[in-house]
C-alpha positions, 0 to 999 in steps of 0.5 A, a space after each residue: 747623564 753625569 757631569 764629565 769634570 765630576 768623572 775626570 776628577 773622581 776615575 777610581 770611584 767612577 771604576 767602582 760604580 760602574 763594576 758594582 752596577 754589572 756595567 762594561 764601559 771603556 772609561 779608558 777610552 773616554 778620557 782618551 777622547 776627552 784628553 784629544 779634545 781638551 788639546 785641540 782647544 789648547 791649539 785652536 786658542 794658540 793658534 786664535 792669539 796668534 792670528 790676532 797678533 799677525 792680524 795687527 802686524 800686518 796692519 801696522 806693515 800696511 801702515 808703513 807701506 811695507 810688503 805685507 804678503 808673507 804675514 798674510 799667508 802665515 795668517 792664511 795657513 793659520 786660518 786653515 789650521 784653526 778651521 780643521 781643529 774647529 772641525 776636530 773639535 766639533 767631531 770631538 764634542 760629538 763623541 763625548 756626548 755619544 760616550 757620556 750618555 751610555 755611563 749609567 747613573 751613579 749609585 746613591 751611598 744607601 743603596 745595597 752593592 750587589 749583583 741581581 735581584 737575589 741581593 736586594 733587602 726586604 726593607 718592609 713587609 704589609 699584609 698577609 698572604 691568604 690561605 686557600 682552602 683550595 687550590 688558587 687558579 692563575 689570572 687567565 684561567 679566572 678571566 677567561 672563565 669569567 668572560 673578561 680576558 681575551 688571549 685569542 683575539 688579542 693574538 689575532 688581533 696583533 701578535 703573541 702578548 697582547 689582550 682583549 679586556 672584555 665587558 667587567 674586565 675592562 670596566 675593572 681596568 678602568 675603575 682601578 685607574 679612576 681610583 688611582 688618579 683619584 687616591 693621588 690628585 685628591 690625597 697625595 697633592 698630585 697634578 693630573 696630567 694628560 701627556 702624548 702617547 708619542 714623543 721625539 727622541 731628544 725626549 726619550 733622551 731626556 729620561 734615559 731610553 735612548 740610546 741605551 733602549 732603542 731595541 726595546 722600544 717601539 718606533 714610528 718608521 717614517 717620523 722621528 717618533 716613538 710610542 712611550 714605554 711610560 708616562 715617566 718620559 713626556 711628564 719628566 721633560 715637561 720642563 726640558 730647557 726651563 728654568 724653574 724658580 725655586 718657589 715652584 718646586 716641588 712639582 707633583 706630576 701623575 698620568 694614566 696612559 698606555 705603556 708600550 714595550 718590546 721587550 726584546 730578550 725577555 721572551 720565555 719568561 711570563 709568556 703565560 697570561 698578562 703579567 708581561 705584555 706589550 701594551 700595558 696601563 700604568 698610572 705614573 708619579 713624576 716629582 721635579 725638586 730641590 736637590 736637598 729635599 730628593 731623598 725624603 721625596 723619595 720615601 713620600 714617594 713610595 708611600 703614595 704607591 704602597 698605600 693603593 696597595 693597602 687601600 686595595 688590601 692587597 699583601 705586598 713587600 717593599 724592597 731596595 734594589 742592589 746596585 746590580 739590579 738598578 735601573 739605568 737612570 737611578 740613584 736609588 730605587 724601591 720596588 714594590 712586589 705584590 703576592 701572587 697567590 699561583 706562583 706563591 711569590 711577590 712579583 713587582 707592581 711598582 719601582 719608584 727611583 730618584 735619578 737626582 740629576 742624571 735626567 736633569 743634565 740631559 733635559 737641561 732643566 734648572 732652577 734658579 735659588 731665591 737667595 740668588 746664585 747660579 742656576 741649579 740642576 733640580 732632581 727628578 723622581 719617578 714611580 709606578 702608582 701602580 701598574 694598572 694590568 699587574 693590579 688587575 692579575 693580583 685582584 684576580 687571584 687574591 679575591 677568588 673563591 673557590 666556585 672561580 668568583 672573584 669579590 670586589 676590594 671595597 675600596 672599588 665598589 662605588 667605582 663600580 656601580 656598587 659591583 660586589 662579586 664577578 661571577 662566572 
């Protein structure tokens, strides 16, 4: 959430962010809200100071003997008055809150302006695409004929978009995420971190899922609870409602956990095999730091999830996203898109954000500066250290032979049980 003094001093620069991240939002309207409030409680402490006043003259007549019922009813119908504009206000405080979290994040000044995904810079390339001597074939066709992918049941188990990882398939999922915690706690100074599945909605408030995704997400009907979209949402509020000491930070944070997702609008697009589900496995980067130190947070960040990647050796691209293709509570986002040999693209596996303080407003999480001072919001960052299932489709098709074989990446072999080839 931004600050609304911040937006209330800067109108045109709020205008022009919100134009170039493709947002509508009635900025209008919430000055309005904001005026109406500002003039209750210019009232409400008129009318205070003036109950105080009459509170001391009707003292003073009673202490002179003197009639004082016409003062007390002044005082009566003044009190009525402050009641009602208590009452505004509160309705007031309510609106503007309401307003002040739909308003997306303010876009950092690096960050490319830009309508969609055709506008976001190639910031660096890694890795070459492999030629095939034949023609490759797509991740379900090789897992099926491998025996490791399970559509069918997995539609007949729930519904259309989910899988059932079989045998090597699910032993692959889970050595790919051993790896990535392993890669993250032991290289990159990560806390491992075993959150719920199932958060409350001040959590999701917290992060930016509500209100702005509730469509999206999937909701426990008889408690206020909800299945996480990502790892990102219970490890960013950890410290909801805290204040940190500056010594503390940075707080390095990963997790492996399930991910569920509706999705709803999406659908027609990826519906073939598990490059869009429903339920999917993510290993997840969170950081809490000091404002000052957020942006070389940000690339350090990135690194940690393009070197699996590179340890895995699979071709991919680094990209900065425009201003129209930005994530609601992003600053500034990298996406990581990994090459998929059937589609003859890089498609994404990770996005890694700085959200400066927006998230930081909401989950009220502070710091309190060694020299002393106020306390200050911390920024938080998130990445995907990679997508688990995306990783697995991209394994698949990049280490394919022609006979429909799939070798193991070297850096998966011990992980295995010195497993080299999935053969069919």
């Amino acid at each position: 959430m931004l600050d609304l003094k911040w937006v209330r001093d800067h109108l045109e620069e709020t205008r022009t962010f919100l134009k170039n991240r493709n947002h509508s939002f009635d900025l209008d309207g919430l000055m309005q809200v904001e005026e109406r409030r500002r003039s209750v409680l210019g009232e409400a402490e008129t009318l205070q100071a003036r109950r105080n006043e009459g509170s001391r003259r009707v003292g003073a007549l009673r202490g002179r003997g003197e009639d004082s019922s016409a003062a007390m009813e002044e005082m009566r119908l003044l009190g009525e008055r402050v009641k009602e504009l208590e009452t505004e206000q509160k309705r007031l405080d309510e609106a503007l809150v309401d307003r002040m979290l739909q308003i997306p994040n303010r876009p950092h000044e690096s960050v490319p302006v830009g309508a969609s995904e055709e506008d976001n810079p190639e910031v660096r390339r890694w890795g070459i695409p492999r030629s095939f001597p034949f023609e490759p074939k797509p991740h379900w066709e090789l897992g099926e004929a491998l025996g490791i992918l399970d559509f069918e049941r997995g539609v007949r188990l729930a519904e259309s978009r989910f899988v059932v990882l079989k045998g090597w398939g699910a032993r692959l999922e889970r050595a790919l995420t051993q790896f990535m915690l392993d890669r993250h706690t032991q290289n990159h100074g990560f806390l491992e971190i075993a959150p719920p599945y199932l958060v409350n909605s001040k959590t999701m408030r917290g992060t930016g899922q509500l209100p702005k995704f509730a469509e999206d997400l999937y909701r426990c009907s008889n408690d206020d609870l909800w299945l996480i979209p990502t790892a990102e949402v219970p490890m960013t509020n950890l410290h909801a409602g805290e204040i940190l000491q500056e010594k503390e930070l940075p707080l390095y944070y990963t997790a492996y956990t399930p991910c569920f997702r509706r999705e709803a609008g999406t659908y027609g697009r990826d519906m073939k095999g598990m490059l869009r589900v429903h339920q999917f496995d993510k290993v997840e980067l969170v950081k809490l730091c000091r404002p000052e130190d957020s942006y070389e947070e940000l690339e350090s960040l990135t690194r940690c999830a393009e070197s699996i990647l590179q340890d895995l050796e699979l071709p991919f691209r680094t990209i900065c996203l425009c201003t129209g293709d930005m994530g609601f509570s992003a600053a500034k986002t990298y996406d990581l898109e990994v090459w998929i040999p059937s589609q003859n693209c890089y498609r994404e596996i990770s996005s890694c954000s700085n959200c400066e303080d927006f998230q930081s407003r909401r989950m009220d999480t502070r710091y309190r500066p060694e020299g002393g001072g106020k306390p200050r919001f911390v920024h938080t960052l998130n990445g995907s250290g990679i997508a688990v299932g995306r990783c697995l489709i991209a394994l698949l098709e990049n280490y394919q032979e022609e006979d429909g074989a799939v070798r193991i990446p070297q850096a998966l072999v011990p992980y295995l049980g010195g497993k080299e080839r999935l053969v069919p």
